[in-house]
Wavefront OBJ file of the C-alpha trace (Angstrom):
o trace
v 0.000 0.000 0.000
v 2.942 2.350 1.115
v 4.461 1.576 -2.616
v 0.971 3.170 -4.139
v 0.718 5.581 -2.263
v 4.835 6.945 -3.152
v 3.375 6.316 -6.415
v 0.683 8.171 -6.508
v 2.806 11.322 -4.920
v 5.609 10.873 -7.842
v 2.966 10.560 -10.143
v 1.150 13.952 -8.915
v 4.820 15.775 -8.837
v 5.667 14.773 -11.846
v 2.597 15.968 -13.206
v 2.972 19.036 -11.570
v 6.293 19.861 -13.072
v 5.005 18.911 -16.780
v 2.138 20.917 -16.482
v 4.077 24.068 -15.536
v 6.729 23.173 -18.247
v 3.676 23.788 -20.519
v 2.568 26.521 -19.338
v 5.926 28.098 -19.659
v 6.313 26.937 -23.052
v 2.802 28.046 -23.839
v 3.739 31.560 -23.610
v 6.779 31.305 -25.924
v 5.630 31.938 -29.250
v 6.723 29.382 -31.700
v 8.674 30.124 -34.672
v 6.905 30.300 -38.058
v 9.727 28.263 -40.672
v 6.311 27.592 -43.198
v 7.010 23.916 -42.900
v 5.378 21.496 -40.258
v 5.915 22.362 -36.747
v 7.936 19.735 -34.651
v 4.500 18.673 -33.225
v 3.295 17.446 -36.644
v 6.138 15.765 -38.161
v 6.764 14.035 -34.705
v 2.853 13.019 -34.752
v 2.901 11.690 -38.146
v 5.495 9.242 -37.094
v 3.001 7.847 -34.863
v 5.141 8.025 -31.628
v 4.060 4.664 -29.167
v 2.070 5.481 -26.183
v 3.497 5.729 -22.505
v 1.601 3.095 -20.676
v 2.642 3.847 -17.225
v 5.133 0.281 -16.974
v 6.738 0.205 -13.812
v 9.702 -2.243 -15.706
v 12.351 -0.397 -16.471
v 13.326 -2.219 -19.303
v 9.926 -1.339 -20.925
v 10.144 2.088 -19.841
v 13.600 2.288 -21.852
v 12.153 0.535 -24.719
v 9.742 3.273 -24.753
v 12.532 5.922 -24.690
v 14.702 4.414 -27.381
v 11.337 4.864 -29.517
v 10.754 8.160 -29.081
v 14.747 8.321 -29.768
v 14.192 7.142 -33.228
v 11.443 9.333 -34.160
v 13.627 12.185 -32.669
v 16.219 11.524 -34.866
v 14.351 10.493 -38.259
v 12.650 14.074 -38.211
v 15.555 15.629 -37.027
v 14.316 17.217 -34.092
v 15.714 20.332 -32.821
v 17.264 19.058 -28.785
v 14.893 22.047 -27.433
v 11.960 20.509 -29.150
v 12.555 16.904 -27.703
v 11.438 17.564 -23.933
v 8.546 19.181 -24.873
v 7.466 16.355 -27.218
v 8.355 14.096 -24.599
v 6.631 15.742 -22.624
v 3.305 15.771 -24.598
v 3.167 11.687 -24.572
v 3.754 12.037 -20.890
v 1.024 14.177 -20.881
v -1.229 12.025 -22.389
v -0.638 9.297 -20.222
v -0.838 11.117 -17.194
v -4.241 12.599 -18.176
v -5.438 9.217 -19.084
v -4.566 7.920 -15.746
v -5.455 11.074 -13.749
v -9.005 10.553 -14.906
v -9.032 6.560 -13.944
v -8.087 7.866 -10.832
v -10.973 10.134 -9.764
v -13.226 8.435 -11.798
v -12.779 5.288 -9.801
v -12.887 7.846 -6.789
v -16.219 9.424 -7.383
l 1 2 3 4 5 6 7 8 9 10 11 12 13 14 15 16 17 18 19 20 21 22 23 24 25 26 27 28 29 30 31 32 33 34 35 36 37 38 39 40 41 42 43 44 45 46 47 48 49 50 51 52 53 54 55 56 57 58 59 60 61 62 63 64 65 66 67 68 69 70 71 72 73 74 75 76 77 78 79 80 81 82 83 84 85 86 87 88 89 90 91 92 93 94 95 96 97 98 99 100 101 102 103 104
């Protein structure tokens, strides 16, 4: 119980931190080149889902994915975290809303 719990806290940190990562990128304007953004080309590459393993060798699996797609579109390094950050993101929504849901 004591390991959901720690968990649960990491989980709500770390979703802390992403969320004001976002925010703070958010109010940086994004450069217009004319081309896709980093978003779309990284998108169209159809980058695997986070699901939340607690294995590290899946969670490095995961990484090494996202590595590839970083390097086939050539991906700027300040462009990677918030990509990253984004499939986080997803995940953590996902299982923010399992949470309370289940909590209701």
């Amino acid at each position: 119980m004591q390991g959901l719990v720690q968990a649960m806290q990491t989980q709500a940190h770390t979703q802390a931190a992403l969320q004001a990562q976002l925010e703070a990128q958010a109010q940086v304007p994004a450069p217009d080149h004319g081309g896709p953004s980093s978003m779309e080309r990284f998108k169209w590459m159809l980058p695997p889902s986070f699901k939340g393993e607690s294995d590290p060798l899946l969670a490095e699996s995961w990484m090494r994915e996202i590595g590839k797609i970083f390097r086939a579109i050539r991906c700027a390094d300040e462009d990677k975290v918030t990509l990253a950050t984004y499939m986080l993101h997803i995940y953590l929504d996902g299982a923010y809303k399992r949470c309370t849901v289940g909590n209701s």
